[in-house]
PDB file with one MODEL, atoms N, CA, C and O in Angstrom:
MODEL        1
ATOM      1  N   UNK A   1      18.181   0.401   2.001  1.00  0.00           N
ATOM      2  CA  UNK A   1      18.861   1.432   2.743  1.00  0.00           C
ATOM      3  C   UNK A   1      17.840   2.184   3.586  1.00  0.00           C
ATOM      4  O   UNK A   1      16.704   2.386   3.159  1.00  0.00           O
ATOM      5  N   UNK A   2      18.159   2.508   4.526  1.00  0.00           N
ATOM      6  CA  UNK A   2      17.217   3.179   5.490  1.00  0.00           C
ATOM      7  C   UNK A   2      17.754   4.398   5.669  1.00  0.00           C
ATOM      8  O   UNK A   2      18.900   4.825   5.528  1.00  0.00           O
ATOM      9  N   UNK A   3      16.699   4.906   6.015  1.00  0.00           N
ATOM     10  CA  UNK A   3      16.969   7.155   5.952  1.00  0.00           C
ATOM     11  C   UNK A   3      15.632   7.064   7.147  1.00  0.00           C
ATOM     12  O   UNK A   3      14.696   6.299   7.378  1.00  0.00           O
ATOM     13  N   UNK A   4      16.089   8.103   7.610  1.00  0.00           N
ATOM     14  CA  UNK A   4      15.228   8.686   8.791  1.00  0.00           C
ATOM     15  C   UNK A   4      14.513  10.117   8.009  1.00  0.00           C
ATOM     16  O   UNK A   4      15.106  10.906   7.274  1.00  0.00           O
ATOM     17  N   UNK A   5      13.106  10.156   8.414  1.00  0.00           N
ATOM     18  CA  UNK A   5      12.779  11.080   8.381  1.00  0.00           C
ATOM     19  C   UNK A   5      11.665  11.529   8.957  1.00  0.00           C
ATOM     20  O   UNK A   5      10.732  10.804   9.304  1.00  0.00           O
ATOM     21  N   UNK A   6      11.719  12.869   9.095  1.00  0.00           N
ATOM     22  CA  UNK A   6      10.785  13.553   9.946  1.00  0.00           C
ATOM     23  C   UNK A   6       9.370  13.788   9.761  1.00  0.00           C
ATOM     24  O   UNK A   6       8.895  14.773   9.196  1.00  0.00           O
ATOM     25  N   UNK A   7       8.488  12.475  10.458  1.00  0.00           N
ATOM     26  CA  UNK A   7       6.299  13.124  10.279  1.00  0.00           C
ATOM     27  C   UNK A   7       6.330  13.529  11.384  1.00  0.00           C
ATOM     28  O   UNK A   7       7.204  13.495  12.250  1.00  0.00           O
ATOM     29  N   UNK A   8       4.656  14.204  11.333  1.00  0.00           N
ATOM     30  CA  UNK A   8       4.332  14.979  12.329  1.00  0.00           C
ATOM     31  C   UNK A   8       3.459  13.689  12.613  1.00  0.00           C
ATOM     32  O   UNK A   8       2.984  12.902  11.794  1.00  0.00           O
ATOM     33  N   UNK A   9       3.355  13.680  14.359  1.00  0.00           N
ATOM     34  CA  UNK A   9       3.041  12.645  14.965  1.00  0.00           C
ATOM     35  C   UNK A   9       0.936  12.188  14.846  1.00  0.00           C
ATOM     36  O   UNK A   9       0.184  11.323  15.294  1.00  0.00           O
ATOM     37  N   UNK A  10       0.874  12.946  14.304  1.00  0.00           N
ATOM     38  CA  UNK A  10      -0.511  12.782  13.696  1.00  0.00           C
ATOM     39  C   UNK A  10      -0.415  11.949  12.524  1.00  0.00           C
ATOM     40  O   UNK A  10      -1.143  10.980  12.310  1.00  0.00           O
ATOM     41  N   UNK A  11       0.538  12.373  11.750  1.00  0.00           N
ATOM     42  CA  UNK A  11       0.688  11.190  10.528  1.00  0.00           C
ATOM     43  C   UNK A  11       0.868  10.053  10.981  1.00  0.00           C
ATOM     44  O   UNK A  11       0.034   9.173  10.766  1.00  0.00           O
ATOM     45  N   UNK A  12       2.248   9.766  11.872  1.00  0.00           N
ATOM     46  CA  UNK A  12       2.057   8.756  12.096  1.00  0.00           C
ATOM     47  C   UNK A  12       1.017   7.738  13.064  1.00  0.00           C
ATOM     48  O   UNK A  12       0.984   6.517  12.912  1.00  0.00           O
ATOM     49  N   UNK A  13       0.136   8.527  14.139  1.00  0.00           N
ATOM     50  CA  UNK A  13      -0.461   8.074  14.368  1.00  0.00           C
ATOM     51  C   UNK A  13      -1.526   7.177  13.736  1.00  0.00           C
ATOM     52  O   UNK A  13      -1.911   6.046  14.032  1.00  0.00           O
ATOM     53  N   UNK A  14      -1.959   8.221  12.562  1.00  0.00           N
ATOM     54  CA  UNK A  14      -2.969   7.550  11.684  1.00  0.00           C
ATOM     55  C   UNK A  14      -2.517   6.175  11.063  1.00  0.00           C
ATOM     56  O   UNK A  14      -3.058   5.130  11.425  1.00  0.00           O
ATOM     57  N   UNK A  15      -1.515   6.196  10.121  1.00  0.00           N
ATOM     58  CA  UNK A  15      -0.507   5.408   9.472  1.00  0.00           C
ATOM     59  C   UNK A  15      -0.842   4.374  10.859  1.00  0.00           C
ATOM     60  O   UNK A  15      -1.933   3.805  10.813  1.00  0.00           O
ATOM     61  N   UNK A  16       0.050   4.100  12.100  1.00  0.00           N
ATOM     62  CA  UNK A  16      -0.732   3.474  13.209  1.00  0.00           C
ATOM     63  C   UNK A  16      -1.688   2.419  12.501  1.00  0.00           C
ATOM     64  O   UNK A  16      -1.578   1.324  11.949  1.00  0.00           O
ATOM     65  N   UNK A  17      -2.754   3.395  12.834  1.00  0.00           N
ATOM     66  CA  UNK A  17      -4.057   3.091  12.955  1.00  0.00           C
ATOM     67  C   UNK A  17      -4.385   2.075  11.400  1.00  0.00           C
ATOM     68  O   UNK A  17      -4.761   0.904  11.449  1.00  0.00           O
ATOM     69  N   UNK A  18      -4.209   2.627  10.476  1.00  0.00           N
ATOM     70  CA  UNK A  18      -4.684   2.058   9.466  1.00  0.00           C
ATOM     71  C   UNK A  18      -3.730   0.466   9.189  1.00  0.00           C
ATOM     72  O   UNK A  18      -4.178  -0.622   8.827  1.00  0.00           O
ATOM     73  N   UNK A  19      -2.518   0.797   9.469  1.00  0.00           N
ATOM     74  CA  UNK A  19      -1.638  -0.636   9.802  1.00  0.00           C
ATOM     75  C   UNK A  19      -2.313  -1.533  10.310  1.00  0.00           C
ATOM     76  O   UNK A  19      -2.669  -2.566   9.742  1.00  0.00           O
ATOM     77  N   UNK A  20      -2.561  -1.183  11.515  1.00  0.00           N
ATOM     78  CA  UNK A  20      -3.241  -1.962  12.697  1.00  0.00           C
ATOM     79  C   UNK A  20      -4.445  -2.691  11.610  1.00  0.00           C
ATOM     80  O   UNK A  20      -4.549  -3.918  11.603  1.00  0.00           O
ATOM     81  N   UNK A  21      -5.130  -2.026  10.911  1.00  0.00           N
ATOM     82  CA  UNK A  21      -6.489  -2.443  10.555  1.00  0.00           C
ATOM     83  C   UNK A  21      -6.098  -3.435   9.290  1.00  0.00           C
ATOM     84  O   UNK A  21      -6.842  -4.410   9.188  1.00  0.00           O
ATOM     85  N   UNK A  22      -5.061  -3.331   8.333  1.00  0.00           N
ATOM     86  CA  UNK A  22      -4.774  -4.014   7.199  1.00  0.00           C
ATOM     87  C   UNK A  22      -3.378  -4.909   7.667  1.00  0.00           C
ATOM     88  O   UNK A  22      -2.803  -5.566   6.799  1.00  0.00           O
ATOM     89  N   UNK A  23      -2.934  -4.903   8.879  1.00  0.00           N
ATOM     90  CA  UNK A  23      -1.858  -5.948   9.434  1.00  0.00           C
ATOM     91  C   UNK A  23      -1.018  -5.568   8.589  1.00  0.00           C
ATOM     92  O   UNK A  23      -0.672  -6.274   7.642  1.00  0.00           O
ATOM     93  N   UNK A  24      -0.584  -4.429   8.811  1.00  0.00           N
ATOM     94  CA  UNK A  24       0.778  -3.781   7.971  1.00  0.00           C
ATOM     95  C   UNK A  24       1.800  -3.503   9.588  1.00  0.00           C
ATOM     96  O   UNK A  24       1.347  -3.672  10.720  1.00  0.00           O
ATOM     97  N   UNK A  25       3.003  -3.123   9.303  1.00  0.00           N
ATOM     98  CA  UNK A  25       3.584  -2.942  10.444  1.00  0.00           C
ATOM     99  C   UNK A  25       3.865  -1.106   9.345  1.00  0.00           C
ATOM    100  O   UNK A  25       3.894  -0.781   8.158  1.00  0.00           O
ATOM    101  N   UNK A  26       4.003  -0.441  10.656  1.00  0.00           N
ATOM    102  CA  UNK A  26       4.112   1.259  10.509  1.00  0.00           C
ATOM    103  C   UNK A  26       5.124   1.185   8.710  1.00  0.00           C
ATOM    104  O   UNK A  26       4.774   1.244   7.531  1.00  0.00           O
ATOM    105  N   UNK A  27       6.195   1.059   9.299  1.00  0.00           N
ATOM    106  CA  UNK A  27       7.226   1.237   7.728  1.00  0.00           C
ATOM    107  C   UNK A  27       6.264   0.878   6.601  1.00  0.00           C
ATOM    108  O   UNK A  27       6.122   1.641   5.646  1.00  0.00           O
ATOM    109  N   UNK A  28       5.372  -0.677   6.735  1.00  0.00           N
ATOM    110  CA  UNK A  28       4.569  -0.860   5.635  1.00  0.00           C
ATOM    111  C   UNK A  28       3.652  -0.166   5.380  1.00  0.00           C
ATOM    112  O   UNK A  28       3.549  -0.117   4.154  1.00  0.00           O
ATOM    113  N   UNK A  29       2.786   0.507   5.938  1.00  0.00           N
ATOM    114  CA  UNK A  29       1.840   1.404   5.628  1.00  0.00           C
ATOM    115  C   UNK A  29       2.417   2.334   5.614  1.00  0.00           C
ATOM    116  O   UNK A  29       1.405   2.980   5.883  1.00  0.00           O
ATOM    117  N   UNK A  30       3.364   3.283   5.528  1.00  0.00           N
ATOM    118  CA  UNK A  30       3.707   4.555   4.936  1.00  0.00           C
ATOM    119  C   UNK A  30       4.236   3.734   3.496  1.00  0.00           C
ATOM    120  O   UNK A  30       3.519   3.848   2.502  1.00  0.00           O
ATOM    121  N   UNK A  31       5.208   3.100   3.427  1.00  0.00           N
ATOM    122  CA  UNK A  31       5.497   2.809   2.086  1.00  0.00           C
ATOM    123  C   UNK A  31       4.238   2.274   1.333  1.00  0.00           C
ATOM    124  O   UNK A  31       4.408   2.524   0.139  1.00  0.00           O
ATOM    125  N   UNK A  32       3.255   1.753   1.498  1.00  0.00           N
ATOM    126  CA  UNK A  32       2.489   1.348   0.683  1.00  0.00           C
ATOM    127  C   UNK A  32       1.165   2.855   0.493  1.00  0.00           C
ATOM    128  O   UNK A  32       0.152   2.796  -0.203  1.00  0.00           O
ATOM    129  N   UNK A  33       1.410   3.510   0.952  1.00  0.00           N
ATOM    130  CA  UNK A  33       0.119   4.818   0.896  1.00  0.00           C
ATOM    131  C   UNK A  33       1.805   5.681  -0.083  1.00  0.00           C
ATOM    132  O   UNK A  33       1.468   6.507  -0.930  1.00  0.00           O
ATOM    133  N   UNK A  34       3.165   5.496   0.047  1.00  0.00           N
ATOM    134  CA  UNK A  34       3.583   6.405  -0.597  1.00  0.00           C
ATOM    135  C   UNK A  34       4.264   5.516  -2.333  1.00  0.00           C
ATOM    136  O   UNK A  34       4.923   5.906  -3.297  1.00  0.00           O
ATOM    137  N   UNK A  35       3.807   4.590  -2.040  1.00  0.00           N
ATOM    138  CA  UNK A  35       3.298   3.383  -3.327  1.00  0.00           C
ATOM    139  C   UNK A  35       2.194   3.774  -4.233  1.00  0.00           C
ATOM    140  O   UNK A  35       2.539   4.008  -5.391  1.00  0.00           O
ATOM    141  N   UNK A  36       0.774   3.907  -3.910  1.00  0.00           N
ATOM    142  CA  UNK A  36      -0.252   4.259  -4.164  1.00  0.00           C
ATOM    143  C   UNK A  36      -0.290   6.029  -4.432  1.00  0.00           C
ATOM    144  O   UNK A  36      -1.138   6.500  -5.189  1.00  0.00           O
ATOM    145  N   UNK A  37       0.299   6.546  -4.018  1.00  0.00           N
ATOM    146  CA  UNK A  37       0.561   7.860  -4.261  1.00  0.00           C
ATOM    147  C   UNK A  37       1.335   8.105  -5.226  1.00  0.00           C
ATOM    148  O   UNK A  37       1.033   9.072  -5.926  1.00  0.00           O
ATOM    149  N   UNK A  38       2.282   7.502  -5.491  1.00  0.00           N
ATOM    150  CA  UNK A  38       3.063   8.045  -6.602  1.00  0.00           C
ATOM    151  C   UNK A  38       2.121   7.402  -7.923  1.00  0.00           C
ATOM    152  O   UNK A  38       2.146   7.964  -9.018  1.00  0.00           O
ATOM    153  N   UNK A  39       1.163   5.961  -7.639  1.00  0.00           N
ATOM    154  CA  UNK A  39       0.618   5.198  -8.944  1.00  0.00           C
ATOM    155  C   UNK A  39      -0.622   6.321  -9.354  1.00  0.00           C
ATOM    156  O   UNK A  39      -1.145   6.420 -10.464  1.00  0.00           O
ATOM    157  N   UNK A  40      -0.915   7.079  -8.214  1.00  0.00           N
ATOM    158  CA  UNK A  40      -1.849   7.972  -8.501  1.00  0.00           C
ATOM    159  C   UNK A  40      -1.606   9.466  -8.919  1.00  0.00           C
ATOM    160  O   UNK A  40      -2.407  10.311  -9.318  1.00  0.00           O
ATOM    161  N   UNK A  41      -0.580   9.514  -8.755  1.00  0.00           N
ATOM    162  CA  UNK A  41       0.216  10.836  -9.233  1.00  0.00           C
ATOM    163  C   UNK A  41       0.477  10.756 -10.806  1.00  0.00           C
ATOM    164  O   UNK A  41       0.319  11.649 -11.638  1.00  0.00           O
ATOM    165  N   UNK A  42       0.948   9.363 -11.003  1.00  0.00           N
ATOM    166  CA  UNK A  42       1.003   9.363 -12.629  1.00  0.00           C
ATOM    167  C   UNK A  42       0.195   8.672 -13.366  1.00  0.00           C
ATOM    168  O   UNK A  42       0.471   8.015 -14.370  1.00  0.00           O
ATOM    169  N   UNK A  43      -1.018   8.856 -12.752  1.00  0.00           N
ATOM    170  CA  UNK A  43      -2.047   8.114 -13.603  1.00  0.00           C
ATOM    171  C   UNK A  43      -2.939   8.812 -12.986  1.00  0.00           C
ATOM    172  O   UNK A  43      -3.522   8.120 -12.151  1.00  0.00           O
ATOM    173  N   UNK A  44      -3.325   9.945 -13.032  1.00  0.00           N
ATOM    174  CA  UNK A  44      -4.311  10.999 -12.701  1.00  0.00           C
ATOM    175  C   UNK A  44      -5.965  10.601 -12.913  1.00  0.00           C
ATOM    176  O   UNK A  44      -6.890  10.922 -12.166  1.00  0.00           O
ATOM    177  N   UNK A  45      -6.041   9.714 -14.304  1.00  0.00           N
ATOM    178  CA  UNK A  45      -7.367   9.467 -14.705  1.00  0.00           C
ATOM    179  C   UNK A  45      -7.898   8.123 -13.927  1.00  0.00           C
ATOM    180  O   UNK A  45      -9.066   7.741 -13.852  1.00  0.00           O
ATOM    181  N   UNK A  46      -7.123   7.717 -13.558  1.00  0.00           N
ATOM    182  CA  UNK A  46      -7.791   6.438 -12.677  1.00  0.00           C
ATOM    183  C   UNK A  46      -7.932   6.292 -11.209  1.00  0.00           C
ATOM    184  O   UNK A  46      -7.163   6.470 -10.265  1.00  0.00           O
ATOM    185  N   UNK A  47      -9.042   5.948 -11.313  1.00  0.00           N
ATOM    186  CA  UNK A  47      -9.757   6.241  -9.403  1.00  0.00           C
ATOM    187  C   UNK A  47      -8.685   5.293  -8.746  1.00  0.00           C
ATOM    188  O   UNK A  47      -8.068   4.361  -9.261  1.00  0.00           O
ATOM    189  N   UNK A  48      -8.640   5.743  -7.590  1.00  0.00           N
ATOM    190  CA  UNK A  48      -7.642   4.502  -6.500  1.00  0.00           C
ATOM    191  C   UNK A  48      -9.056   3.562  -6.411  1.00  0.00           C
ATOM    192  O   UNK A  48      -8.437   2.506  -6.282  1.00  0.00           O
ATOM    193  N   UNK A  49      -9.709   3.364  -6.396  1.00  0.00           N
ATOM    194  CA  UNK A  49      -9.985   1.722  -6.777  1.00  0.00           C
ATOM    195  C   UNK A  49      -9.245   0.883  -7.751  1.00  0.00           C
ATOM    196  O   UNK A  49      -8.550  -0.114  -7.551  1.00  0.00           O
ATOM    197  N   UNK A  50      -9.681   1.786  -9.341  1.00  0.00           N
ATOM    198  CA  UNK A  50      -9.214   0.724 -10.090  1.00  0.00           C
ATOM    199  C   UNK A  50      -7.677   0.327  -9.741  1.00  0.00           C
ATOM    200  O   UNK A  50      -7.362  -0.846  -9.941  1.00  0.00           O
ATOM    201  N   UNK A  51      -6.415   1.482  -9.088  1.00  0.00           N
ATOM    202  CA  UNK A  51      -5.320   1.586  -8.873  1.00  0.00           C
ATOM    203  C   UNK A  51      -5.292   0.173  -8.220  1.00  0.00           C
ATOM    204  O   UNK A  51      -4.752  -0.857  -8.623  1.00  0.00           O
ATOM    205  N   UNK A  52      -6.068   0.426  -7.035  1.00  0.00           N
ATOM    206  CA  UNK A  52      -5.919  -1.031  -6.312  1.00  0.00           C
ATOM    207  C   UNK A  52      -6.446  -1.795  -6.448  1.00  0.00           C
ATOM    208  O   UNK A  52      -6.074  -2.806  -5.852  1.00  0.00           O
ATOM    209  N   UNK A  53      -7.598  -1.882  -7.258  1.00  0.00           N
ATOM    210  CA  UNK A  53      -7.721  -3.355  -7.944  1.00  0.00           C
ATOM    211  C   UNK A  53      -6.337  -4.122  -9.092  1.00  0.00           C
ATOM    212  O   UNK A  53      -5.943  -5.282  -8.978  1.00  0.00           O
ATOM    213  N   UNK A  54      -5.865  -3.200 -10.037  1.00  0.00           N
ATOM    214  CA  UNK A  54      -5.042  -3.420 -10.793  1.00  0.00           C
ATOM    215  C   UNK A  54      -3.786  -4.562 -10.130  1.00  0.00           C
ATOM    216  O   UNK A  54      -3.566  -5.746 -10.382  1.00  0.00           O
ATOM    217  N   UNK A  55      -2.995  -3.392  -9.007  1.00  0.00           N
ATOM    218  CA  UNK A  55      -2.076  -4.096  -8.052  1.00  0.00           C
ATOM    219  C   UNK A  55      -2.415  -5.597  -7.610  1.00  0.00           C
ATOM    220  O   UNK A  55      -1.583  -6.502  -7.676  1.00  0.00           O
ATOM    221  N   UNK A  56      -3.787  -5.774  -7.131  1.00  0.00           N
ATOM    222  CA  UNK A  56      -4.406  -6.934  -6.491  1.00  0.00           C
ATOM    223  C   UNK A  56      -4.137  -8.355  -7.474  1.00  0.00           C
ATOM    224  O   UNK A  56      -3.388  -9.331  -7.413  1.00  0.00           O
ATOM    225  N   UNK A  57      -4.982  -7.963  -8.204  1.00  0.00           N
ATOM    226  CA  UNK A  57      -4.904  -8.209  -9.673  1.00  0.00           C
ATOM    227  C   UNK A  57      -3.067  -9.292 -10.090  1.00  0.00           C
ATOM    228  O   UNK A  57      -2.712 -10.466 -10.204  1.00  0.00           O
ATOM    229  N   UNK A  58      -2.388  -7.743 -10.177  1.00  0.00           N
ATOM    230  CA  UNK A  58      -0.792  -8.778 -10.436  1.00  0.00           C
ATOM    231  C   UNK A  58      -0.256  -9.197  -9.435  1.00  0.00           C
ATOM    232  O   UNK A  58       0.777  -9.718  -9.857  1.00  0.00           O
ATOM    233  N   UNK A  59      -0.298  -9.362  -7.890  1.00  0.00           N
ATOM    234  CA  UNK A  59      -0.229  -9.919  -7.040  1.00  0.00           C
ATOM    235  C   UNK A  59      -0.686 -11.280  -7.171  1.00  0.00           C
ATOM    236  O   UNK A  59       0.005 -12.261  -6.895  1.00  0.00           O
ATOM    237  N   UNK A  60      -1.845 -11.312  -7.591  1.00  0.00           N
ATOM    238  CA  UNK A  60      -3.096 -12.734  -7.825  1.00  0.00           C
ATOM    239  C   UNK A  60      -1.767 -13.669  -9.204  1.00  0.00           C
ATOM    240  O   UNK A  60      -1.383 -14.837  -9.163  1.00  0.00           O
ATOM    241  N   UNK A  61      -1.501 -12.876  -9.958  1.00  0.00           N
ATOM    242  CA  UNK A  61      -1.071 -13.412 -11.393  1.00  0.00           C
ATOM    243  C   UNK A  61       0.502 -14.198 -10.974  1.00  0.00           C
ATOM    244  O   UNK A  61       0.897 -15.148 -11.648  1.00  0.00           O
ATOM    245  N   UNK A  62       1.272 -13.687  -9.842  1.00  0.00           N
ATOM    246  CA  UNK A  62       2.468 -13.890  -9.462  1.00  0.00           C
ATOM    247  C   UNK A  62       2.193 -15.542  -8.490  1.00  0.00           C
ATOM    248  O   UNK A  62       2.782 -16.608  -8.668  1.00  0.00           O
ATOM    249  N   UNK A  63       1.333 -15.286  -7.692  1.00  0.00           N
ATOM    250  CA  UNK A  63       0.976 -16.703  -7.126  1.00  0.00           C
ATOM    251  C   UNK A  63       0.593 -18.278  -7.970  1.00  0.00           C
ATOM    252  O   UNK A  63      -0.105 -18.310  -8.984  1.00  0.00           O
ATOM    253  N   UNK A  64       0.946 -19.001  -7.592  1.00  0.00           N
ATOM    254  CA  UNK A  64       0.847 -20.248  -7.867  1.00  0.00           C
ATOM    255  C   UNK A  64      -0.471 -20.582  -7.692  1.00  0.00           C
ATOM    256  O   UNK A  64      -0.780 -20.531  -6.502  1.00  0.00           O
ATOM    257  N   UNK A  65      -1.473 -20.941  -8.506  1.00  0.00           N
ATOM    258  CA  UNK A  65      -2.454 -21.626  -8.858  1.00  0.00           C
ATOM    259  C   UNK A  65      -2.726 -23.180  -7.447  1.00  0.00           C
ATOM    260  O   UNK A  65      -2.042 -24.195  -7.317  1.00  0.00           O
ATOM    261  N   UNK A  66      -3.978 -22.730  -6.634  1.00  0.00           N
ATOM    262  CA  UNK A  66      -3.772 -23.415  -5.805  1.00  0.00           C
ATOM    263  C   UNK A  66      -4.758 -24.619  -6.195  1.00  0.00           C
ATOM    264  O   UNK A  66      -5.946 -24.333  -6.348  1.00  0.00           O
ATOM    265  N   UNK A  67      -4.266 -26.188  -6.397  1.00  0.00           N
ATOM    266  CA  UNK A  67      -5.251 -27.277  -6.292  1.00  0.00           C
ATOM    267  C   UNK A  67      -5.837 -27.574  -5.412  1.00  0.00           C
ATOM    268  O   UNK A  67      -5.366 -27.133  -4.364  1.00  0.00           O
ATOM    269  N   UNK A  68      -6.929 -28.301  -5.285  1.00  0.00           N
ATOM    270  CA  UNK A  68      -7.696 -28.668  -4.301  1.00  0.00           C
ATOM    271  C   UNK A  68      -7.336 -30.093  -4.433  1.00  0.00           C
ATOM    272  O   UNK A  68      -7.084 -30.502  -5.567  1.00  0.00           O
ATOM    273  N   UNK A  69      -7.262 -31.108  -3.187  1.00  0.00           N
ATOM    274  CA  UNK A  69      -6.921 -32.462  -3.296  1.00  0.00           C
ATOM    275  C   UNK A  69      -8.067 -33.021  -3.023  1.00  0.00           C
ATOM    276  O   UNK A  69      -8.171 -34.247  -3.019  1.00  0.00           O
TER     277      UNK A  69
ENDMDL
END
């Protein structure tokens, strides 16, 4: 479901910017910084590294094991 809502155009500029750099499109980089924000909101004791190593991590575990021929 989609909802509109209102940033100030500095946010999104940045958001922009950091897309651009990790090949996110805008929607994906706000949802994924407000992804990481909430994992860091309830897990206070762990640095956003380990946060995003963790994620990386079960991303890696969901993929299929690639052979070499």
């Amino acid at each position: 479901m989609g909802v509109n809502v209102k940033l100030s155009d500095d946010f999104v500029a940045e958001a922009k910017r950091y897309g651009a750099i990790h090949h996110r499109s805008l929607p994906r980089q706000i949802e994924y910084w407000s992804h990481m924000g909430k994992i860091a909101e309830e897990n206070p004791e762990l640095p956003f590294s380990l946060i995003k190593d963790i994620l990386i991590a079960r991303q890696e575990e969901d993929c299929e094991e690639y052979v070499l021929d």
